[in-house]
PDB file of N, CA, C and O in Angstrom, chain B, residues numbered from 101:
ATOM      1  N   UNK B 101     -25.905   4.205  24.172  1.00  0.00           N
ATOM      2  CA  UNK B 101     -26.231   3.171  23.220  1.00  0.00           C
ATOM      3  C   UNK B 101     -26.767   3.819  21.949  1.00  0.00           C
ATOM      4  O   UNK B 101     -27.430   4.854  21.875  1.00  0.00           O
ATOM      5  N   UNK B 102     -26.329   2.964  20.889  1.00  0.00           N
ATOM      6  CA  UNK B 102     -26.898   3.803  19.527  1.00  0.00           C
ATOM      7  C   UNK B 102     -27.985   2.639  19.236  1.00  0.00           C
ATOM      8  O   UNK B 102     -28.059   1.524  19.751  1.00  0.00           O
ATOM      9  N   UNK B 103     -28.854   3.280  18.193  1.00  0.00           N
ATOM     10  CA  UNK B 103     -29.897   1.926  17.932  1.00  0.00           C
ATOM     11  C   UNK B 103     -29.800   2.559  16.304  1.00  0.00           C
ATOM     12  O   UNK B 103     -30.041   3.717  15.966  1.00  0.00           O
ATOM     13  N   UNK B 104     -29.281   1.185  15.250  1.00  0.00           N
ATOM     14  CA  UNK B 104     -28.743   1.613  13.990  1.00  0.00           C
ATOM     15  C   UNK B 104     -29.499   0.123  13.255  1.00  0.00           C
ATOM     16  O   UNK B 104     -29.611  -0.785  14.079  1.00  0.00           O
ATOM     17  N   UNK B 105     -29.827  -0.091  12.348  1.00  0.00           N
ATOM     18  CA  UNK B 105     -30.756  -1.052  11.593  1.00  0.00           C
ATOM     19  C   UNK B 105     -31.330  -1.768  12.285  1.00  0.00           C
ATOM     20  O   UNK B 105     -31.216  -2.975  12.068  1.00  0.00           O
ATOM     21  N   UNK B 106     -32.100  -1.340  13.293  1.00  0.00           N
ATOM     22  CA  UNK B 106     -33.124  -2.604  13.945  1.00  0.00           C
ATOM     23  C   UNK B 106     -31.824  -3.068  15.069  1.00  0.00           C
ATOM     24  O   UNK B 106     -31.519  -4.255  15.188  1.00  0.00           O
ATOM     25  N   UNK B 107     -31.354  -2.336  15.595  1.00  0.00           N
ATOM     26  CA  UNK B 107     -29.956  -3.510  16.752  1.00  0.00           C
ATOM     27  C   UNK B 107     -29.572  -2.126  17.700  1.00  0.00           C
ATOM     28  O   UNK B 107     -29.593  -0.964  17.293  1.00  0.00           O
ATOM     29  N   UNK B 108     -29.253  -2.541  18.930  1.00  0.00           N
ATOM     30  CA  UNK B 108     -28.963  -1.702  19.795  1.00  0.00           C
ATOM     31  C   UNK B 108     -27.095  -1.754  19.718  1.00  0.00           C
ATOM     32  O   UNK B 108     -26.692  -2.883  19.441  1.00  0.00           O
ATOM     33  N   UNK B 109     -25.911  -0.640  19.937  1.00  0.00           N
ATOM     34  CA  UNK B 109     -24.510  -0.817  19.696  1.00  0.00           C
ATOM     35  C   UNK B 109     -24.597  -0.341  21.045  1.00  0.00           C
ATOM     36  O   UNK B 109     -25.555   0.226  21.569  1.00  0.00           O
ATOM     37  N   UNK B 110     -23.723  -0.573  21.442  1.00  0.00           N
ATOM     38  CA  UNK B 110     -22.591   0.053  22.315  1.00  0.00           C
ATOM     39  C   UNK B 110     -21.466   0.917  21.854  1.00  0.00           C
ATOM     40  O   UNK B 110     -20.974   1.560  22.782  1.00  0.00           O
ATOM     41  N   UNK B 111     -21.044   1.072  20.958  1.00  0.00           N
ATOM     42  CA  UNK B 111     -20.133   1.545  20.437  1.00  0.00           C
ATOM     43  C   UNK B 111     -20.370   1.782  19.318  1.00  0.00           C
ATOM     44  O   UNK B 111     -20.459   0.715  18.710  1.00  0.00           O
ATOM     45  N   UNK B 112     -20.574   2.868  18.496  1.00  0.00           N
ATOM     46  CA  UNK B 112     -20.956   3.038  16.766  1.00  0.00           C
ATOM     47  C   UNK B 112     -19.689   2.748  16.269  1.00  0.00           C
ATOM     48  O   UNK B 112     -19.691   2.418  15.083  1.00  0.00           O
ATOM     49  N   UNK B 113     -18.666   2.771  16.794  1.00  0.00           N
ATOM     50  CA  UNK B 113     -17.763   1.525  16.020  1.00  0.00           C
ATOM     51  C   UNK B 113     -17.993   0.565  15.744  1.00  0.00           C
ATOM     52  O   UNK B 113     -17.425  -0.194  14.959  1.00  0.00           O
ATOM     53  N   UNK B 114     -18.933   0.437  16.392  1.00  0.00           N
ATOM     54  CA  UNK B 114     -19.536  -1.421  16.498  1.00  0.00           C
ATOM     55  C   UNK B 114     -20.781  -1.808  15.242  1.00  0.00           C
ATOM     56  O   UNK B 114     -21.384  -2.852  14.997  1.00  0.00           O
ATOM     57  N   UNK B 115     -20.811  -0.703  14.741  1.00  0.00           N
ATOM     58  CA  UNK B 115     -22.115  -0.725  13.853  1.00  0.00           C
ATOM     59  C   UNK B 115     -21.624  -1.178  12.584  1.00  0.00           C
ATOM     60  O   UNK B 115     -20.862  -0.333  12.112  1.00  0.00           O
ATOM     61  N   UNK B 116     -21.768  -2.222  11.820  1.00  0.00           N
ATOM     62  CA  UNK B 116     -21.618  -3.134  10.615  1.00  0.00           C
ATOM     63  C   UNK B 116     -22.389  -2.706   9.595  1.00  0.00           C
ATOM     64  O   UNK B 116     -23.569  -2.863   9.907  1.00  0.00           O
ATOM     65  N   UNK B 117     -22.273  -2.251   8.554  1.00  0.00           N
ATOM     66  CA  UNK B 117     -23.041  -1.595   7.232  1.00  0.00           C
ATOM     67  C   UNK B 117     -22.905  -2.287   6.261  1.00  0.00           C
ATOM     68  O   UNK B 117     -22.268  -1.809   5.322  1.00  0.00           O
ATOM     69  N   UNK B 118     -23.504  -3.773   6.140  1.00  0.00           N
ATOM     70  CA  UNK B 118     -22.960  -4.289   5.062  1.00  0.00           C
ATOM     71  C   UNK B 118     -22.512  -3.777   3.632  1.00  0.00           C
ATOM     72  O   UNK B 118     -21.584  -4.170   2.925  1.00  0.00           O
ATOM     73  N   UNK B 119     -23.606  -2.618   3.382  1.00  0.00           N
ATOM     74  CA  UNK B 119     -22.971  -1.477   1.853  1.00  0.00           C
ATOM     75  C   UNK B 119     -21.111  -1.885   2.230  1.00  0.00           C
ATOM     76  O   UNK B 119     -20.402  -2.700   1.638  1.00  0.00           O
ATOM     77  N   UNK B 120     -20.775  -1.057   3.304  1.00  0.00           N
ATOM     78  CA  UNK B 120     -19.522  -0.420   3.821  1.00  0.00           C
ATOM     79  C   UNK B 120     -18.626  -1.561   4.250  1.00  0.00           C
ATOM     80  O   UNK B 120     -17.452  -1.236   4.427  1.00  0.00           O
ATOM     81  N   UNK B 121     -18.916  -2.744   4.440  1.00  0.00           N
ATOM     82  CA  UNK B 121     -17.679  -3.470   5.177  1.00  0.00           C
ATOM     83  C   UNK B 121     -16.840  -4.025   3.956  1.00  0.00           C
ATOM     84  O   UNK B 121     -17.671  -4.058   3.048  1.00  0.00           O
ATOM     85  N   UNK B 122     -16.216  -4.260   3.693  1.00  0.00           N
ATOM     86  CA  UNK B 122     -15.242  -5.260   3.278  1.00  0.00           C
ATOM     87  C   UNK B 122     -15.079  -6.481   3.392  1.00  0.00           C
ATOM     88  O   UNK B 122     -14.576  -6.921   4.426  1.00  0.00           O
ATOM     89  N   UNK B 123     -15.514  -7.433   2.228  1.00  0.00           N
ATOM     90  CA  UNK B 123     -15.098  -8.315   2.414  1.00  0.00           C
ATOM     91  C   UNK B 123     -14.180  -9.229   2.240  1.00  0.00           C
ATOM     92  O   UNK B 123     -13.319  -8.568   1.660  1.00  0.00           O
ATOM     93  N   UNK B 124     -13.657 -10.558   2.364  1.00  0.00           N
ATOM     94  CA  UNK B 124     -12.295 -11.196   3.098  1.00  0.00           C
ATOM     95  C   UNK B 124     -11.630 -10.826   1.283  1.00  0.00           C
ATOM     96  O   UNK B 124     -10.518 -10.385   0.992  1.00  0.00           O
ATOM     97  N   UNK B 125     -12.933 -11.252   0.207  1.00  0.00           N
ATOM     98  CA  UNK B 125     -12.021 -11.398  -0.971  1.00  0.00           C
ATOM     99  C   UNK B 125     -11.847 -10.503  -1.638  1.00  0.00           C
ATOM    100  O   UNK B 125     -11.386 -10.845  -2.727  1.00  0.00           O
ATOM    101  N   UNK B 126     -12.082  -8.821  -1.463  1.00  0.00           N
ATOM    102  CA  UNK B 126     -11.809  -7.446  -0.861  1.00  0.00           C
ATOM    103  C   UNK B 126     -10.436  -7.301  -0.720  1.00  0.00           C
ATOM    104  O   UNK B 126      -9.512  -6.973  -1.465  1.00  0.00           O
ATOM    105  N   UNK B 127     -10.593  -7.746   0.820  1.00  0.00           N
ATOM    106  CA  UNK B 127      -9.017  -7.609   1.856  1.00  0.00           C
ATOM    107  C   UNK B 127      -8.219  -8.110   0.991  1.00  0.00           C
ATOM    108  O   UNK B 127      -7.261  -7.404   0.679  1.00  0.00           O
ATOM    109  N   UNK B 128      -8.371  -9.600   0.276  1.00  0.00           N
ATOM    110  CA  UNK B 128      -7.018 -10.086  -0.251  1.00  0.00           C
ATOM    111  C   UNK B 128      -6.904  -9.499  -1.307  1.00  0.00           C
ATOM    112  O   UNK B 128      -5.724  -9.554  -1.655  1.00  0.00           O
ATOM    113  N   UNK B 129      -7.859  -8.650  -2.413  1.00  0.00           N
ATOM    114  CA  UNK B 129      -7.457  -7.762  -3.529  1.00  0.00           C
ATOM    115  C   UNK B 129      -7.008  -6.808  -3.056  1.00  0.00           C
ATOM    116  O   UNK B 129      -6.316  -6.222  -3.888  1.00  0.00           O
ATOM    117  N   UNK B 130      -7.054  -5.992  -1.483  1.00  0.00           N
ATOM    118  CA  UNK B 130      -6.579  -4.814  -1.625  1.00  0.00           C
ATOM    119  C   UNK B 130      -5.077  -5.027  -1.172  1.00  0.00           C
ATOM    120  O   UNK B 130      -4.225  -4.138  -1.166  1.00  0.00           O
ATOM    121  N   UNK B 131      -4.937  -5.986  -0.896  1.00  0.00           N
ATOM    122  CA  UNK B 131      -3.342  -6.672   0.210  1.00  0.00           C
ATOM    123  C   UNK B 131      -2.663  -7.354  -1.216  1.00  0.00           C
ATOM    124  O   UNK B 131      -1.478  -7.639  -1.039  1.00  0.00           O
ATOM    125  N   UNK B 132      -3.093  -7.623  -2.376  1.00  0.00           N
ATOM    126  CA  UNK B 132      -2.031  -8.197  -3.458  1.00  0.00           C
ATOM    127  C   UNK B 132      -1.932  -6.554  -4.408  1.00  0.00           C
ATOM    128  O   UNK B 132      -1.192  -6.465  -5.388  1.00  0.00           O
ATOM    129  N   UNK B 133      -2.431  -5.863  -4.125  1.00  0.00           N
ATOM    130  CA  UNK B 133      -2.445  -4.669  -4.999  1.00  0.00           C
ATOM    131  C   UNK B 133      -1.741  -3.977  -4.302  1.00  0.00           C
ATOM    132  O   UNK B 133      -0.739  -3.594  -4.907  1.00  0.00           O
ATOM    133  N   UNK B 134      -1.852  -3.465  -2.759  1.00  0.00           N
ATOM    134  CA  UNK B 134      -0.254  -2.998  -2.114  1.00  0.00           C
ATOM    135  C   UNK B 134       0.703  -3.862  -2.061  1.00  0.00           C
ATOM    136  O   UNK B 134       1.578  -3.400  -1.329  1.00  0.00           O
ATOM    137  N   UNK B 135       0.964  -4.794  -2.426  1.00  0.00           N
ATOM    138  CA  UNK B 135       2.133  -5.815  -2.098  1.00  0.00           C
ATOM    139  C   UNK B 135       2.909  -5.435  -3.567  1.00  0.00           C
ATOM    140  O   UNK B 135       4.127  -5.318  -3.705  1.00  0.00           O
ATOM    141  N   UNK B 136       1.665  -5.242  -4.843  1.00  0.00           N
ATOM    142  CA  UNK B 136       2.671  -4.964  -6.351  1.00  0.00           C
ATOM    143  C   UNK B 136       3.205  -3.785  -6.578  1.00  0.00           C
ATOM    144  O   UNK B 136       4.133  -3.581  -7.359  1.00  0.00           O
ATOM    145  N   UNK B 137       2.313  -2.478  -5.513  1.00  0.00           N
ATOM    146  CA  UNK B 137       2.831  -1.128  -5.519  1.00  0.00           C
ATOM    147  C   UNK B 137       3.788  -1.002  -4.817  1.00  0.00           C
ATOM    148  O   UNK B 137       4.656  -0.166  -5.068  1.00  0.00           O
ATOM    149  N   UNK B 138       3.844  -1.893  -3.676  1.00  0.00           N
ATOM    150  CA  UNK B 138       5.297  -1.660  -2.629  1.00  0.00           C
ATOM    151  C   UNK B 138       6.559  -2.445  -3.668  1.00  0.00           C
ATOM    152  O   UNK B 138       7.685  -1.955  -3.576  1.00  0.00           O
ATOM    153  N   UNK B 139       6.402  -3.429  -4.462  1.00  0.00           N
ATOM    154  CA  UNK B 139       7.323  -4.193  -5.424  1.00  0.00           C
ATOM    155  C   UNK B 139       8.015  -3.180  -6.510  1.00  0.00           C
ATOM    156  O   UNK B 139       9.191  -3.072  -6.857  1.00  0.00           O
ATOM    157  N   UNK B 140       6.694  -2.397  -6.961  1.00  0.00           N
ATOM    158  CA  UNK B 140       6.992  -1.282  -7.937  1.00  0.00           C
ATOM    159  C   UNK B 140       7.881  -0.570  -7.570  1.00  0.00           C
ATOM    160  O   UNK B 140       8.994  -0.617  -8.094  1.00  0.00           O
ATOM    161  N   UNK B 141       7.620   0.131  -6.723  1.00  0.00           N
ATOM    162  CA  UNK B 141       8.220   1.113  -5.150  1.00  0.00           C
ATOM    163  C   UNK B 141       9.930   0.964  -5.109  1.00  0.00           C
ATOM    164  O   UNK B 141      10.755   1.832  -5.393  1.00  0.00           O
ATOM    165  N   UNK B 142      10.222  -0.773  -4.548  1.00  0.00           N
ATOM    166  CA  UNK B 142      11.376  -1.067  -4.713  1.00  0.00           C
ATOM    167  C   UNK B 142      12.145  -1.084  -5.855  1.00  0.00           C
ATOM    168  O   UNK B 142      13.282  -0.613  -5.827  1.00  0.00           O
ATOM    169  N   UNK B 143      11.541  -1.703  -7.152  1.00  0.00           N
ATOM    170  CA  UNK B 143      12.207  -1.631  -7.959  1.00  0.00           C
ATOM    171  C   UNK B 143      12.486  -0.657  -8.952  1.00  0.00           C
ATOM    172  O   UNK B 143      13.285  -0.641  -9.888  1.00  0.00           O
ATOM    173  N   UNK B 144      11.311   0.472  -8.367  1.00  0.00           N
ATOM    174  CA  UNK B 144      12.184   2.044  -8.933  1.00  0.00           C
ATOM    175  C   UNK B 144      13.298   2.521  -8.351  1.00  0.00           C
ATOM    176  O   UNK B 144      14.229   3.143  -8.862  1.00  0.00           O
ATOM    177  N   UNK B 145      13.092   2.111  -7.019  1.00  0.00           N
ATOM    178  CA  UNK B 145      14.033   2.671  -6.126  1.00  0.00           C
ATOM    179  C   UNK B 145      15.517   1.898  -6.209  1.00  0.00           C
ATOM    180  O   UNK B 145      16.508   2.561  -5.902  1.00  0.00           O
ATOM    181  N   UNK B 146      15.707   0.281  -6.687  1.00  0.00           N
ATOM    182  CA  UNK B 146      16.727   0.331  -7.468  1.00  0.00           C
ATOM    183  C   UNK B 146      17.124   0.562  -8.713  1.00  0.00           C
ATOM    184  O   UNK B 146      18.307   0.693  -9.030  1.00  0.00           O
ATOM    185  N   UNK B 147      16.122   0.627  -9.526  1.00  0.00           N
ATOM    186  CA  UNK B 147      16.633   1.693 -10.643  1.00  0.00           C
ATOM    187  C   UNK B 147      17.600   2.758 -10.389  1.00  0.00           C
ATOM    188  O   UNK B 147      18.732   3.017 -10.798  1.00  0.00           O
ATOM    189  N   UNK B 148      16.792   3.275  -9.594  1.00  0.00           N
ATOM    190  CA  UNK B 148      17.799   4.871  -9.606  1.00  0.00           C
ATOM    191  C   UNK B 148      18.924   4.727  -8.711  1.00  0.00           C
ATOM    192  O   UNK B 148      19.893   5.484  -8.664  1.00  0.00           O
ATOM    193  N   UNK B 149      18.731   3.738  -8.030  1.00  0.00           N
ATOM    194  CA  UNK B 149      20.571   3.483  -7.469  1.00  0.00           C
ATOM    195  C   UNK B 149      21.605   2.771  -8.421  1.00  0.00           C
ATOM    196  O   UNK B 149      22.799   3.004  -8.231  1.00  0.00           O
ATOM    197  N   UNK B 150      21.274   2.026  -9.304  1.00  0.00           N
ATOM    198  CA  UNK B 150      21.615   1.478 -10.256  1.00  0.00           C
ATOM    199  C   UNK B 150      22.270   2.642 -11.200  1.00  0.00           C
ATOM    200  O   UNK B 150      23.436   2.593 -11.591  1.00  0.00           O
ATOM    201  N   UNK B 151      21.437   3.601 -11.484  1.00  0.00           N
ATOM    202  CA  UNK B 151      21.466   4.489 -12.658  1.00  0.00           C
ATOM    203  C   UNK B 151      22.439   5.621 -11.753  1.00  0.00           C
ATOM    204  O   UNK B 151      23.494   5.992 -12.267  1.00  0.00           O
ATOM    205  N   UNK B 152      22.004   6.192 -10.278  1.00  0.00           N
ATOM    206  CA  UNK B 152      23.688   6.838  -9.261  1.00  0.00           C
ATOM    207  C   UNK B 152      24.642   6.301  -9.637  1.00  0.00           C
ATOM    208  O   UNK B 152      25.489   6.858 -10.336  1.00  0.00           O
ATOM    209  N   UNK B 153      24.719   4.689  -9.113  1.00  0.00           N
ATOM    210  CA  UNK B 153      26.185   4.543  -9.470  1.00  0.00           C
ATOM    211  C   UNK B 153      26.716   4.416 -10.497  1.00  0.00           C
ATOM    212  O   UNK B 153      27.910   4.716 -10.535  1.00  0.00           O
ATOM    213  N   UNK B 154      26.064   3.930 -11.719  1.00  0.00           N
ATOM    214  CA  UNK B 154      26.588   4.296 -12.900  1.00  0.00           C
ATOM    215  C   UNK B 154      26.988   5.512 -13.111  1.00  0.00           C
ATOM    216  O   UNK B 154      28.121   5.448 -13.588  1.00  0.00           O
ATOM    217  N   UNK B 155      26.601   6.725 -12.988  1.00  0.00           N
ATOM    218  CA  UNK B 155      26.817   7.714 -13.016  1.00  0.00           C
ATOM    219  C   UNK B 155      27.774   8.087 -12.175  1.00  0.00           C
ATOM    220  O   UNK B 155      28.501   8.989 -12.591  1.00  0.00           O
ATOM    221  N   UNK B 156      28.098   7.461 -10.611  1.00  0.00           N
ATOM    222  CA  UNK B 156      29.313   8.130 -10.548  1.00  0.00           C
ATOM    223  C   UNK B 156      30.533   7.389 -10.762  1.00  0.00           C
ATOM    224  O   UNK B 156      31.627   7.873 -10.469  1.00  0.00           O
ATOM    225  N   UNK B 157      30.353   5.852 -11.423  1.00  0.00           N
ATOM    226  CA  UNK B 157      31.216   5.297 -12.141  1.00  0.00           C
ATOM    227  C   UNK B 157      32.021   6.116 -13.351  1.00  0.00           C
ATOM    228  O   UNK B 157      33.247   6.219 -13.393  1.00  0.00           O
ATOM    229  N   UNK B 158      31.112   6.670 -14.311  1.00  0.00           N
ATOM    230  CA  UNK B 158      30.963   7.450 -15.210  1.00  0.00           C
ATOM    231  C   UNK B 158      32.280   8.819 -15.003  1.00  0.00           C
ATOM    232  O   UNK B 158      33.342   8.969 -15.607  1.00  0.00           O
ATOM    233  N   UNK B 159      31.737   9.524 -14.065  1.00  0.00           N
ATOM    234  CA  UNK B 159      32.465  10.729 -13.275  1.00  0.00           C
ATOM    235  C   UNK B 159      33.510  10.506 -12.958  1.00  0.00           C
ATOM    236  O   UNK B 159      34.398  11.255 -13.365  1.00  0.00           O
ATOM    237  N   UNK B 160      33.855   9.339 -12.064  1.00  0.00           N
ATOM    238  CA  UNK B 160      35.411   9.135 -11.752  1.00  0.00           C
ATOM    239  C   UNK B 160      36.193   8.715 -13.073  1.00  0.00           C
ATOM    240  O   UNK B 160      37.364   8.991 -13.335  1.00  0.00           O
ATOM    241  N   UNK B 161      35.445   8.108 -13.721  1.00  0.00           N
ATOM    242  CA  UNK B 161      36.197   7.853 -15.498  1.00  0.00           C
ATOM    243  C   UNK B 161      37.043   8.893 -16.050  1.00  0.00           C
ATOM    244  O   UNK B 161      38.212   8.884 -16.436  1.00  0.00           O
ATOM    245  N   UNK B 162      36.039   9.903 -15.979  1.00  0.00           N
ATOM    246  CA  UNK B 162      36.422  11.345 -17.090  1.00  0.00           C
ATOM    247  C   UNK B 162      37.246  12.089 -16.112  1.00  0.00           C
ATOM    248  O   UNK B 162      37.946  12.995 -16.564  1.00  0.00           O
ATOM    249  N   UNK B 163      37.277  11.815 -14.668  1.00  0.00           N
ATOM    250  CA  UNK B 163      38.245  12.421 -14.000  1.00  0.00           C
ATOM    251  C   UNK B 163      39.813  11.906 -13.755  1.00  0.00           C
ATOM    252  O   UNK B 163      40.783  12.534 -13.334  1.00  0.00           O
ATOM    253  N   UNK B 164      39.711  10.803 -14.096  1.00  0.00           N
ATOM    254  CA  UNK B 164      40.981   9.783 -14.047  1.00  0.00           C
ATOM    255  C   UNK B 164      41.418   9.569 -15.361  1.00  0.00           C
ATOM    256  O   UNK B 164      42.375   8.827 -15.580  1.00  0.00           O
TER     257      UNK B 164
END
């Protein structure tokens, strides 16, 4: 058993730090801020498929 602000744990996982926890309106800023980096993410990532196949649109041009 741990004994941590005046409370006995069972588990120091179990120990709550209010400084340290997170709260709910926290969670939902940190969950809309990965949701715009994963958006970002995708839409670089079709960029540059966009900008491949143009390019090998491009290539078969000058070869034909």
């Amino acid at each position: 058993m741990t004994f941590a602000h005046g409370q006995h744990f069972r588990r120091e996982s179990s120990i709550a730090v209010p400084d340290f926890t997170v709260s709910q309106g926290e969670q939902r800023i940190l969950g809309d801020l990965a949701r715009e980096a994963a958006e970002a993410r995708l839409a670089d990532r079709d960029r540059r498929l966009l900008g491949a196949m143009r390019l090998g649109v491009a290539l078969r041009a000058l070869e034909g």
